[in-house]
N, C-alpha and C positions, 0 to 999 in steps of 0.2 A: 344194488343195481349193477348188472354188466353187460358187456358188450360181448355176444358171440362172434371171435375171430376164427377166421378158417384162410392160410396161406396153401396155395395147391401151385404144382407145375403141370407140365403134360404129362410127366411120367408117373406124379404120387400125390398123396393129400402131404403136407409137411407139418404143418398145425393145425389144431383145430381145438379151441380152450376159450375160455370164459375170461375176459380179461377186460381192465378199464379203461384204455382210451390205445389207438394207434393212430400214427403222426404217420402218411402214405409221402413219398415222394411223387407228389404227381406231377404230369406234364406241362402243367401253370404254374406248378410250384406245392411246395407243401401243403397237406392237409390233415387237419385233424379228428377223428372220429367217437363219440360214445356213442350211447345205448340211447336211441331213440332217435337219431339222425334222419333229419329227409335222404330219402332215399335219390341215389344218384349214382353215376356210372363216370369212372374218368382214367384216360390210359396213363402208366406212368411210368417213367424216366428211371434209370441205372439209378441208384442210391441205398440209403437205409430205411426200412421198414422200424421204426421204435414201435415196442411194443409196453406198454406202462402196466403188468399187471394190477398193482394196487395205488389209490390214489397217493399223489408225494412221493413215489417210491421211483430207482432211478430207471432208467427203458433201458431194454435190450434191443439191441443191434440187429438186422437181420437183412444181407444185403440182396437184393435182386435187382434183377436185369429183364427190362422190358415187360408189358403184360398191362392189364387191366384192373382195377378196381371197384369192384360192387357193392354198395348202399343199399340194404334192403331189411325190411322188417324183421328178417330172419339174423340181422344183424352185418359184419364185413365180411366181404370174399376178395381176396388178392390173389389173383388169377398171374402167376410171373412166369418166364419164360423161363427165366434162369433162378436158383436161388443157390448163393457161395454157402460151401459146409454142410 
């Protein structure tokens, strides 16, 4: 089982890969995401995006700046203003 993640700016798509769980810095605070998540919508906060491809395995870092986050059958969309690198 995996979770389709898709990280996009205004200017370009930046990821878009099959992966098992992202930890969103959101606005209330962190949140965690797999494959099959009620679907939800929540803006979030300057921070790190981890991205866990495989289960146990260590996240990768991916920092952004401001933007949105989408829950949806189709899986995560991280809508960021900014993303470093």
């Amino acid at each position: 089982m995996a979770l389709h993640f898709e990280l996009v700016t205004p200017a370009k798509l930046v990821r878009s890969e099959d992966v098992h769980m992202v930890v969103v810095p959101g606005a209330e605070g962190e949140f965690g995401v797999l494959e099959g998540h009620a679907p939800f919508m929540s803006t979030i906060r300057d921070g790190a995006v981890q991205v866990y491809r495989t289960e146990g395995a260590a996240p990768e870092e991916i920092e952004v700046r401001g933007g949105f986050a989408e829950v949806s059958e189709a899986g995560l969309t991280v809508l960021a203003e900014h993303v470093e690198g």
